[in-house]
C-alpha positions, -999 to +999 in steps of 0.1 A: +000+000+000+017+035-009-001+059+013+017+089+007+025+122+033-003+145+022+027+175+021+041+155-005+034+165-046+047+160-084+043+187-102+011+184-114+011+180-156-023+184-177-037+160-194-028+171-228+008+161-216+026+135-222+037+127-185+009+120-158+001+134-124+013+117-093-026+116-081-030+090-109+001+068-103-010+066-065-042+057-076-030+030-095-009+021-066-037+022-043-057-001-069-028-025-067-025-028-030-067-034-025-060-060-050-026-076-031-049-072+005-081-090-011-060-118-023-045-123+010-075-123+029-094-155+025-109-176+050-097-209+042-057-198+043-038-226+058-017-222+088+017-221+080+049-212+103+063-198+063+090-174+072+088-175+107+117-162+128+120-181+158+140-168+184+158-185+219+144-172+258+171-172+275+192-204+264+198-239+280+218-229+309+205-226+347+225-195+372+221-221+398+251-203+420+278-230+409+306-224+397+296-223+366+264-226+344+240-252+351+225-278+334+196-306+336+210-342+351+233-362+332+234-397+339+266-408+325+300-392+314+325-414+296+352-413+267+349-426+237+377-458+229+407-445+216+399-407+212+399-378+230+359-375+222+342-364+255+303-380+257+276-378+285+243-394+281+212-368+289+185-380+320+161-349+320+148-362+280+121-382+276+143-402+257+175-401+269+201-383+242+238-389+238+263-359+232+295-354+219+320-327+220+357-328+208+367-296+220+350-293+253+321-264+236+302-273+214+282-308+211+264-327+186+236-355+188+255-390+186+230-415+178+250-445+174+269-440+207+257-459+239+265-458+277+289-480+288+283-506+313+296-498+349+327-511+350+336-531+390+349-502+415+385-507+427+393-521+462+396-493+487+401-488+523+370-471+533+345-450+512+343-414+514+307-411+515+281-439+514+271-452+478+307-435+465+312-448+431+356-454+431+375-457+397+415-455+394+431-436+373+470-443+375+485-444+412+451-420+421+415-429+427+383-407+419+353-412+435+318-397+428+296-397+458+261-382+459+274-348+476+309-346+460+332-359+441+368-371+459+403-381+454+428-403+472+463-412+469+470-438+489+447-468+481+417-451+496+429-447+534+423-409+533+400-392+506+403-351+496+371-333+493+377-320+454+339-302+451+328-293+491+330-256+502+310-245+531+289-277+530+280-277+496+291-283+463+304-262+443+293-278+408+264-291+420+250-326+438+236-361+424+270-376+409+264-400+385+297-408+370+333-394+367+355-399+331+395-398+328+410-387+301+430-411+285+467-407+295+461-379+312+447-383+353+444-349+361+422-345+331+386-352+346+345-349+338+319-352+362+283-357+355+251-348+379+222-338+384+234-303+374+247-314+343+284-320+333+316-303+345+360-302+339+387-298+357+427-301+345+439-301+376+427-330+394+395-313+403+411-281+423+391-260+399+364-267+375+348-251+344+307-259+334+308-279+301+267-270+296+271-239+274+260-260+244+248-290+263+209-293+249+195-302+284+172-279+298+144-301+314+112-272+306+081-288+314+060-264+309+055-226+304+036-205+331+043-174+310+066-161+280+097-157+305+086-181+336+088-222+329+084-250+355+113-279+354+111-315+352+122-313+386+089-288+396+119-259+404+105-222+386+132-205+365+127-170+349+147-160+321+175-134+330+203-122+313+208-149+289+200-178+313+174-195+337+176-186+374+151-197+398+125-178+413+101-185+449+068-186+432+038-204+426+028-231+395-007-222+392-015-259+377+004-273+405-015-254+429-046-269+410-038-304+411-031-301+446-063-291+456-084-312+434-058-345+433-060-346+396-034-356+372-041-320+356-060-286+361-075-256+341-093-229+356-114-196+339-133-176+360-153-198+384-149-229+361-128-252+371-117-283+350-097-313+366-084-344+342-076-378+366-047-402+358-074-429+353-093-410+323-117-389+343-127-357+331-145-335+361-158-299+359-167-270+387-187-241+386-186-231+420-145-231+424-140-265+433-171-267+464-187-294+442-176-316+410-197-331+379-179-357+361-186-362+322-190-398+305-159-414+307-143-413+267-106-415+278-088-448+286-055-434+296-040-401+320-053-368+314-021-350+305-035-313+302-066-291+296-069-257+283-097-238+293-104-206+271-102-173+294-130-151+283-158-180+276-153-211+303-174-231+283-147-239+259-123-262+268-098-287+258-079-320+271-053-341+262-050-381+269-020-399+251-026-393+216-060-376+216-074-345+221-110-337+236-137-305+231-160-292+252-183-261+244-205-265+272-186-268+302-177-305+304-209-318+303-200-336+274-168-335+257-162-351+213-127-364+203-113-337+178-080-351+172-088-358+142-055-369+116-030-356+140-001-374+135+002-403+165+018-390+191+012-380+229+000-342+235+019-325+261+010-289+255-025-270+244-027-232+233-057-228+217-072-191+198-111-197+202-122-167+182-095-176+154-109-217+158-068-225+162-055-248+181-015-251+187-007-290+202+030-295+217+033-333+211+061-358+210+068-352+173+069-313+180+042-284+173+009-289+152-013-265+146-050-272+130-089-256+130-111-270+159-145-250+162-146-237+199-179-220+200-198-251+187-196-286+182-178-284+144-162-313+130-129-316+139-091-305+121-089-323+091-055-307+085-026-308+114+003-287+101+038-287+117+046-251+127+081-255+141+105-274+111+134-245+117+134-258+153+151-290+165+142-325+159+134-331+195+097-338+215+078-305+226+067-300+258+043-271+261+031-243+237+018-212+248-001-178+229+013-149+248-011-113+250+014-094+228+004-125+199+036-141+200+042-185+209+063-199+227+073-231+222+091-255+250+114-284+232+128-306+251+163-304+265+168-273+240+146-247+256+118-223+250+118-208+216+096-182+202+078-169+174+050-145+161+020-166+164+015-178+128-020-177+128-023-139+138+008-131+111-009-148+080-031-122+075-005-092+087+021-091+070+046-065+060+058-058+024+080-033+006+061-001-004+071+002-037+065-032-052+039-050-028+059-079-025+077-094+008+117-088+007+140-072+027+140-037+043+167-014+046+172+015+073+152+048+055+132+019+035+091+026+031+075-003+041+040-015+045+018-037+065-013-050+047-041-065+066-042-035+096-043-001+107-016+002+133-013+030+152+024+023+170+055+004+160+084-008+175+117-024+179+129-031+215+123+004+216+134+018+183+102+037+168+087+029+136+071+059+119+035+056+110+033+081+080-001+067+067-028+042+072-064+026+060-090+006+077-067-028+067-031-012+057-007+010+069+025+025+056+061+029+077+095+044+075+123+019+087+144+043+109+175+052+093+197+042+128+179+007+126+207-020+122+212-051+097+193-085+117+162-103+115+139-083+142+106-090+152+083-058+151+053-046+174+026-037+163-002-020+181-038-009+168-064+001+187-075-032+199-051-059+190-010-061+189+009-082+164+049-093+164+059-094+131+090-103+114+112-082+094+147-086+080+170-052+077+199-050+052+222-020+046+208-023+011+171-039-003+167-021-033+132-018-047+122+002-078+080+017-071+058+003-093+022+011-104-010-013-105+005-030-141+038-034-127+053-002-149+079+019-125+078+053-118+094+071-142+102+112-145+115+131-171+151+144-157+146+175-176+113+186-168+103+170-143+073+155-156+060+117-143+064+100-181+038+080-193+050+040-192+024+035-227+055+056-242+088+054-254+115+064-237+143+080-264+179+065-263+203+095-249+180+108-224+181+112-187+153+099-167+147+094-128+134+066-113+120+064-078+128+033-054+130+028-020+158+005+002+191+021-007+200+026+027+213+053+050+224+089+032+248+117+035+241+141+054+221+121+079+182+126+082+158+124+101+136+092+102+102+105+090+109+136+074+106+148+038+135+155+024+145+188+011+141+204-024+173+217-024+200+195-022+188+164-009+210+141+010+229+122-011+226+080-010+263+066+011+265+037-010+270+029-048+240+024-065+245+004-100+220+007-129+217-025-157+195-024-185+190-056-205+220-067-185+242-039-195+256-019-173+244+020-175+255+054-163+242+062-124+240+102-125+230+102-090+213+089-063+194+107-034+166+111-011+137+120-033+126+156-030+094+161-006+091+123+000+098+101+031+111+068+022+120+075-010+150+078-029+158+096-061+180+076-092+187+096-122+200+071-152+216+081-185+202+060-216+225+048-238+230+069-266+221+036-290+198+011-280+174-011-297+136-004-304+113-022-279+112-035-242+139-039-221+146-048-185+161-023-159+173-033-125+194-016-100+216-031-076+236-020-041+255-042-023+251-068-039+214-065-034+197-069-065+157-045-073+128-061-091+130-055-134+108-033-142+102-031-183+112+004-201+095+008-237+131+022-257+131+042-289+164+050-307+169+087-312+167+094-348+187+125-340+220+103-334+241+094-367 
């Protein structure tokens, strides 16, 4: 949608002319945006995650006061034969994983590896702790207790505290194992509950090995930033990691008080799912329970309960999911061809009729009516591919329209909720189409009338805006990334994503895909039905070249006289051939756009040709030019 700044004007021609006024190229324009926003709004679109940017809370590690970050529980540490390959088997999976790192940072999924078998503990004196696990390595022996992990040199008669400082660890408890590098004693990993950890010197210090260790244990998500471990401990996210916080698990508290297996509330409803199947509802906050007809043979694993109307609900057994739209009285399997595989997690958007399932083959998403008794999804579509192959443990829609996604052992990811972003999206002003912005670039969102933008902070001009589009300036101090905009209208937000190059060339375009063209001379917006004469200088306008000399202000039109002048090299092609770039600036009285003037070859061939421009590499869309040689030139 090009939705212009109402100070902004061509100079107006007649219609005797041969050019055309910019009223009637905007008109066009406007045409061709209605058109673009029509075909995008249809009721039966698919959900799709498409070119969704997702986005890590916090990472995999845990500030659990150690020294060093922390980690779910590892249940084995070993080497592998012959190499210097460090593995540890994962416990906090559903499946337990096996990891591999070479050099003691980064690890991979081994898939072939196993666990070696406990090997028999060497004959020692005494033990230092009860249920010590003892291996030698040379004339020393390591031992990996439950509190602490020891050492002895002398068979075992005495034993040196290597992890114990004022009664505690300092990695961490729950020992599980200890591995020796191979000619090397001093060289040592320990694995516990806190995950796995190295020391060079014989365990007087130790460094955390969990940086890149895919083991956080999320259960499930309370909020965006607040998750509940496999262990029931609440971490927030701070400052890149997970550190624990004294609160309250709402569902917790639920179960608790109702001895279910699971627990939704909304308003006065309250909804309780029983390990045996049972699905129980109250609408007097908990004083008295109905339970429905029995339709599930295994645990209730989780029910969602919609917020605004209580009467809507969902639940998960296994591999099915359940409806109600009359507050558990009755409740219809909707799972409809999900693909097999135990639900962990509902989100659900009743007034959208979406449904987001976290399951062990990751995140579906599908149609469930939740006002009425519809049929159920006949199409479950996976909405997390970019993500890891690994099972999903909750999925939640936060208020500002954004889902989060727990995976397990790599974390909590996020994204803007796909549903919400298929019918907002955000294209280049100039050509309708979805590409990449550059800072100064004019950019529009079709499908709503926002009213604020932002970037952590960074504000978005709105220059212009419709009942279903709006137009933006990308602020020139905005930096190269894949960001994930705000948007705010008067009733509803949005978290859209957008990608910002130093250079995203775009030449503007009218309804019939002709570009913008002006007369260099006069002045005048030429015609596209006509020819343009070989020798002549024309202008063309186009948006995405980036940040100018001097700098301007984000917003602005730029001046008459001289306008800032584009900081990079801006290269013309016609028909592949490279042509003359006269100059390149911000275009008078506009925001967002920029100014190329183009020499035409003094010879050139009757009939259409293709121009692009390209900057940095970054290449426009062709745009056709009608050409007529200049019978003037011998």
């Amino acid at each position: 949608m090009c939705l212009h700044d109402t100070s902004v004007r061509f100079r107006q021609v007649n219609a005797a002319s041969r050019g055309r006024s910019a009223g009637a190229i905007l008109l066009f324009l406007l045409l061709a945006a209605t058109t673009a926003l029509a075909q995008t709004h249809t009721a039966s679109l698919p959900i799709s995650s498409g070119s969704a940017t997702w986005k890590r809370i916090a990472g995999t590690t845990i500030d659990a006061g150690l020294a060093g970050a922390a980690s779910g529980p590892v249940s084995a540490v070993w080497y592998a034969a012959g190499t210097g390959r460090l593995l540890v088997q994962t416990s906090s999976s559903r499946s337990s994983r096996v990891f591999e790192t070479a050099d003691f940072v980064h690890w991979r999924l081994n898939t072939d590896a196993t666990a070696p078998a406990t090997g028999s503990a060497a004959n020692v004196a005494t033990l230092p702790e009860s249920g010590a696990k003892v291996q030698s390595a040379g004339t020393r022996l390591y031992a990996a207790a439950p509190s602490n992990i020891y050492a002895s040199d002398d068979s075992g008669r005495t034993w040196l505290n290597l992890t114990g400082y004022n009664g505690r660890s300092v990695i961490g408890d729950g020992f599980t194992g200890l591995a020796v590098a191979p000619g090397n004693p001093l060289d040592i990993a320990a694995a516990n509950r806190f995950g796995v950890w190295r020391s060079l010197d014989g365990g007087l210090s130790w460094t955390s090995l969990n940086d890149d260790l895919p083991n956080l244990s999320v259960r499930r998500l309370i909020d965006a930033r607040t998750v509940v471990l496999a262990d029931g401990t609440i971490e927030t996210a701070q400052a890149g990691s997970w550190t624990s916080v004294e609160a309250v698990d709402p569902e917790n508290a639920l179960r608790g008080l109702f001895g279910a297996s699971t627990a939704a509330v909304s308003g006065s409803t309250d909804y309780a799912g029983t390990a045996d199947g049972r699905l129980l509802t109250s609408r007097d906050n908990g004083a008295t329970w109905a339970e429905a007809p029995r339709i599930a043979s295994g645990s209730i694993a989780r029910i969602w309960a919609d917020s605004e109307r209580p009467d809507s609900a969902l639940a998960a057994a296994g591999t099915h999911l359940y409806r109600t739209v009359n507050g558990g009285l009755f409740w219809d399997e909707v799972t409809g061809n999900l693909p097999a595989a135990e639900i962990h997690g509902i989100a659900a958007d009743r007034s959208a009729g979406v449904v987001y399932l976290a399951t062990d083959r990751g995140v579906f998403s599908g149609h469930v009516s939740l006002n009425d008794a519809g049929t159920a999804a006949t199409k479950w579509t996976a909405v997390a591919r970019e993500l890891p192959a690994a099972p999903a443990w909750d999925v939640r829609l936060n208020p500002d329209n954004t889902l989060s996604v727990a995976l397990d052992g790599y974390g909590v990811f996020e994204t803007a909720a796909p549903h919400k972003t298929q019918n907002v999206r955000i294209v280049s002003g100039a050509d309708l189409t979805e590409r990449p912005a550059a800072p100064g670039s004019l950019i529009s969102v079709l499908g709503a009338k926002v009213e604020t933008v932002n970037d952590q902070g960074m504000s978005y001009p709105v220059l212009a805006s419709s009942e279903r589009s709006s137009q933006l300036q990308v602020p020139f101090e905005a930096h190269s990334g894949t960001i994930s905009l705000s948007l705010k209208a008067a009733n509803d937000t949005w978290s859209v994503p957008l990608t910002v190059q130093d250079a995203a060339p775009a030449i503007f375009v009218d309804s019939d895909g002709a570009p913008l063209l002006l007369d260099a001379a006069s002045g005048l917006v030429l015609d596209p039905k006509l020819a343009v004469y070989a020798g002549s200088t024309v202008q063309i306008l186009a948006t995405g070249l980036g940040k100018v000399i001097p700098d301007w202000p984000t917003g602005q039109p730029a001046p008459a006289d001289q306008p800032p002048v584009v900081a990079g090299t801006v290269n013309a092609f016609l028909d592949g051939r490279s042509i003359q770039v006269t100059r390149a600036v911000l275009a008078p009285g506009y925001v967002g756009y920029y100014m190329v003037e183009l020499q035409i070859p003094a010879l050139v061939n009757r009939g259409v040709s293709e121009l692009r421009i390209v900057m940095n590499g970054a290449e426009s869309n062709r745009v056709k030019l009608s050409l007529e040689p200049n019978v003037s030139v011998p």
